[in-house]
C-alpha positions in Angstrom: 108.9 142.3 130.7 111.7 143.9 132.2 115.1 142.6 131.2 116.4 142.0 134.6 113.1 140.3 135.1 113.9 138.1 132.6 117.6 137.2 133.7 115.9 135.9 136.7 114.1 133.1 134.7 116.1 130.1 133.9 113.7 128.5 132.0 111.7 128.9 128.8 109.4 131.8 129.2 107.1 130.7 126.3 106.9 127.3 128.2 106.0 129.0 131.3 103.5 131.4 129.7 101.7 128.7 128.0 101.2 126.8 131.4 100.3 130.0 133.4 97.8 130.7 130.9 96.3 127.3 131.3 96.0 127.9 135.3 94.4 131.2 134.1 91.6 129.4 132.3 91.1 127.0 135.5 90.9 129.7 137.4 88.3 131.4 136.2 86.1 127.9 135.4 86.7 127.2 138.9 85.2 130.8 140.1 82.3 130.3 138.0 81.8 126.8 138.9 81.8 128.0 143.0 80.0 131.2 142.2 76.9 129.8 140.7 77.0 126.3 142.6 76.4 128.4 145.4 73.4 129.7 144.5 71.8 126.7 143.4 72.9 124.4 146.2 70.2 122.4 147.4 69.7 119.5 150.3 71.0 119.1 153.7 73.8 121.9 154.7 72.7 123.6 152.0 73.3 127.3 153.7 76.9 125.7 155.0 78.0 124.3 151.7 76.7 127.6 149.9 78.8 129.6 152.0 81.6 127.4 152.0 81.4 127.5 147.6 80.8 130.9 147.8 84.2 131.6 149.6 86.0 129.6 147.6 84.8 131.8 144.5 86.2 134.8 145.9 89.6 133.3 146.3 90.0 131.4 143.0 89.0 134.7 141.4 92.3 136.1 143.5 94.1 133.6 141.8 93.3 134.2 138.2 94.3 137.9 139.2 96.9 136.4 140.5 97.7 134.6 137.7 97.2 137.4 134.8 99.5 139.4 136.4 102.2 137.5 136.5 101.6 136.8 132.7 101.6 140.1 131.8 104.8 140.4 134.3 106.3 138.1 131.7 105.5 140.0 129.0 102.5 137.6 127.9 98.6 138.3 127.4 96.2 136.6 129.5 93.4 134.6 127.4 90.5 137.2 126.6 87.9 135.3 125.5 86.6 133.0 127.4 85.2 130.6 124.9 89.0 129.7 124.3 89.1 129.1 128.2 87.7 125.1 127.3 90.5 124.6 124.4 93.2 125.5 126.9 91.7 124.5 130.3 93.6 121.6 132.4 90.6 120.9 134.6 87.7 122.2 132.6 84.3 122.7 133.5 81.6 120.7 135.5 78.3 123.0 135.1 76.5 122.6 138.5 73.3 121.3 136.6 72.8 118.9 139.4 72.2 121.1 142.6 72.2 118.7 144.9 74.7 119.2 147.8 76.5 115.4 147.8 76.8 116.0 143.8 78.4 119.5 143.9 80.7 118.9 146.7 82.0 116.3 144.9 82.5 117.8 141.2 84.4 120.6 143.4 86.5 118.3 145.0 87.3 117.1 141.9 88.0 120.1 141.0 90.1 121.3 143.5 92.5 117.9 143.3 92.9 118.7 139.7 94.2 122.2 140.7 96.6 120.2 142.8 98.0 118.4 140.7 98.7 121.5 138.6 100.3 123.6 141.0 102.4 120.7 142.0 103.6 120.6 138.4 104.2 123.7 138.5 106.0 124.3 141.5 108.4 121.7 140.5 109.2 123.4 137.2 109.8 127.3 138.8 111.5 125.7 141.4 115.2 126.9 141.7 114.1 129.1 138.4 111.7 131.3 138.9 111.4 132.5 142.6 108.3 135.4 141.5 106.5 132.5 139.6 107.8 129.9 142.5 106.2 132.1 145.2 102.9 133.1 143.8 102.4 129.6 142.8 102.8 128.0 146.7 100.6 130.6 147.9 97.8 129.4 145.4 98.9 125.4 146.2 98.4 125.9 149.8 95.0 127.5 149.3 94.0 124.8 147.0 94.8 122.5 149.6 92.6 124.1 152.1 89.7 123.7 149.8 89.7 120.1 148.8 90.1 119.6 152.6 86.9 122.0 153.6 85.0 120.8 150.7 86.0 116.8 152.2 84.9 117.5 155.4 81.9 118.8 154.1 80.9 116.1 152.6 82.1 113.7 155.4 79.5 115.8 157.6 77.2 115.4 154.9 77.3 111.3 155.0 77.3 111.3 158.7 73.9 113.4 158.7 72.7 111.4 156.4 73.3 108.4 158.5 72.0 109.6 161.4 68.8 110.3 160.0 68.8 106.6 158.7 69.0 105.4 162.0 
């Protein structure tokens, strides 16, 4: 980490580190968990929801790049292996075992309010003491955002469709 960098920061780095690398692991269970819940969606919507899970993958795997470099920006490692993702993971994992639509819409949702609440931690510690950290962190906040509400109304469609077809 550049010195200068580092005069920027006025907070513990090993703190931050240790929290970024945590996002890191979410990140990447959170790809995973859109990647392959997209291809084994099933039920109603199943080609919008797919496609809908399947963009979401794409941009939580721009986060955990996101993420790793500013880790290695701050003179830290990303976590290599990802068995250790589960020890230091915030969110963790929910395996898309059930396919069904209703089910993985909401285990993302989940997901994606758990990310929330992350970033919002987060942005309120970088705040006023690490602009870099501060920045890249909003960006990912405000797409997380997005996602819980696409994956809501999603599943709001869902229920009415279902309804309908009741009637």
């Amino acid at each position: 980490m550049g010195s200068k960098a580092r005069e920027i920061i006025g907070m513990n780095v090993d703190e931050l580190l240790g929290l970024l690398q945590k996002a890191y692991c979410d990140e990447w269970f959170a790809y995973y968990q859109y990647w392959l819940g997209a291809k084994v969606v099933k039920g109603p919507m199943k080609d919008a929801v797919g496609a809908e899970l399947l963009q979401h993958a794409t941009e939580e795997l721009a986060h955990a790049d996101m993420v790793a470099l500013r880790i290695i920006q701050l003179g830290g490692a990303p976590i290599t292996r990802p068995e250790d993702w589960y020890k230091h993971s915030n969110c963790g994992y929910d395996a898309p075992d059930d396919p069904f639509v209703k089910v993985l819409l909401q285990q993302n949702i989940k997901g994606e309010q758990c990310a929330i609440g992350v970033y919002k931690r987060l942005l309120d510690l970088t705040r006023e003491k690490d602009p870099v950290t501060y920045n890249m962190v909003l960006t990912i906040l405000q797409q997380e955002v997005e996602h819980e509400e696409d994956l809501q109304s999603l599943l709001e469609d869902y229920e009415l469709l279902v309804r309908a077809m009741k009637e």
